[in-house]
C-alpha positions as CSV (number, residue, x, y, z in Angstrom):
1,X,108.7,121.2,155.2
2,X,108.4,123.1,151.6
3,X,111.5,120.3,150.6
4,X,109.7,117.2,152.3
5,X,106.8,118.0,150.2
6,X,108.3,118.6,147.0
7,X,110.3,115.3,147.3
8,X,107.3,113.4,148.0
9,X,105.5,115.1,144.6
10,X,108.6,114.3,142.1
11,X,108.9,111.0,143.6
12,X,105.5,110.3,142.9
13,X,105.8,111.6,139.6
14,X,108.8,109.2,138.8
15,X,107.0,106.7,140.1
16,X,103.9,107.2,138.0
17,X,106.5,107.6,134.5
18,X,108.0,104.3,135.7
19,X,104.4,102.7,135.3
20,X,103.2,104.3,132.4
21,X,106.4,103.2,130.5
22,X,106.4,99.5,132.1
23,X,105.6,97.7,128.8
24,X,108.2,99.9,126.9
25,X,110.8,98.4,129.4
26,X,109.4,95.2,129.4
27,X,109.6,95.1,125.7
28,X,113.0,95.9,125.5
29,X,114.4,93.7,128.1
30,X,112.4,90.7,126.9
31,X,114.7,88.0,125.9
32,X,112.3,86.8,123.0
33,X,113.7,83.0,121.7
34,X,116.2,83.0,124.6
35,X,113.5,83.6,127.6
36,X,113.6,79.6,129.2
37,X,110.6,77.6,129.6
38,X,110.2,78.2,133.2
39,X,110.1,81.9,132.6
40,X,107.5,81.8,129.5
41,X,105.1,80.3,131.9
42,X,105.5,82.2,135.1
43,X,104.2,85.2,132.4
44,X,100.8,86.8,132.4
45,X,99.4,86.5,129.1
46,X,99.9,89.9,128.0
47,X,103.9,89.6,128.7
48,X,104.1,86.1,126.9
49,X,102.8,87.8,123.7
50,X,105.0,90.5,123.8
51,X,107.9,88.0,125.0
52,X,106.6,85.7,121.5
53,X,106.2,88.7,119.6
54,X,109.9,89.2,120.1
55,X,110.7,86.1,119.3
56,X,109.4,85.8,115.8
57,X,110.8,89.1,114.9
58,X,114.2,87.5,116.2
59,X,113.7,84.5,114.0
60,X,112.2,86.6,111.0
61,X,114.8,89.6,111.3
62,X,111.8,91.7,110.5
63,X,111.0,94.3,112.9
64,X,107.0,94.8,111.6
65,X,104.6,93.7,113.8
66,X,103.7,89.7,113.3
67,X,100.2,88.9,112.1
68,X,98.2,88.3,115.3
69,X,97.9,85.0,114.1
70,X,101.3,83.6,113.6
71,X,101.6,85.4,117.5
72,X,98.4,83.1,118.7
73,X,99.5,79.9,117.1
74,X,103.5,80.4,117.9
75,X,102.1,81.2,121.8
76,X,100.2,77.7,121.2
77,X,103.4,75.7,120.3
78,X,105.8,76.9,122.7
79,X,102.9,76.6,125.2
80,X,102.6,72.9,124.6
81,X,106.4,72.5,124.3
82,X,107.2,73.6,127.9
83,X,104.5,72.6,129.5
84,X,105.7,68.7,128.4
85,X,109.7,70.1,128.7
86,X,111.2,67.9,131.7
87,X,113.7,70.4,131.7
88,X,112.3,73.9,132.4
89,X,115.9,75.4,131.0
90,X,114.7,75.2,127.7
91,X,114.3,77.8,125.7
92,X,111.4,78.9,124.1
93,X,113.2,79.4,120.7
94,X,113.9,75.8,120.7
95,X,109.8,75.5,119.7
96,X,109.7,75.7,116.5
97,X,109.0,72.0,115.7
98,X,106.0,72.7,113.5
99,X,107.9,74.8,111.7
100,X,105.1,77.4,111.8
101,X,107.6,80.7,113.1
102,X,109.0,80.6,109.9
């Protein structure tokens, strides 16, 4: 019994560091430039700025936070890129057509 319960408190504590340290994960296997169109927009909000966050800082090899707004208006343009992308494949990288990630 004393095992049953003490597997049942250390998985529960595993599974409350897994949450806690979600957006740390989630940060570090976001693909940035490379995440496809399909995948941008399946996001919440709160992923898709950290997903476009990691994008510029791929495209600017600078590992400082962005401005807030270079991430708003970058989140603006791919936005409006894959939503009018026939081809949901594309890459998010691939919206830098106002040239505003630079």
């Amino acid at each position: 019994m004393n095992t049953a319960r003490w597997t049942a408190v250390a998985a529960a504590a595993l599974a409350a560091t897994l949450l806690s340290g979600c957006s740390d994960v989630e940060k570090a296997l976001n693909k940035g430039g490379d995440t496809t169109c399909s995948d941008y927009l399946a996001q919440n909000a709160d992923t898709q700025r950290v997903t476009i966050t990691k994008f510029i800082k791929q495209q600017t090899g600078n590992d400082h936070e962005p401005p807030g707004t270079q991430v708003d208006l970058s989140m603006a343009a791919v936005q409006s890129l894959c939503q009018v992308q026939a081809n949901k494949d594309t890459q998010i990288k691939n919206a830098n057509l106002l040239g505003i990630l630079h």
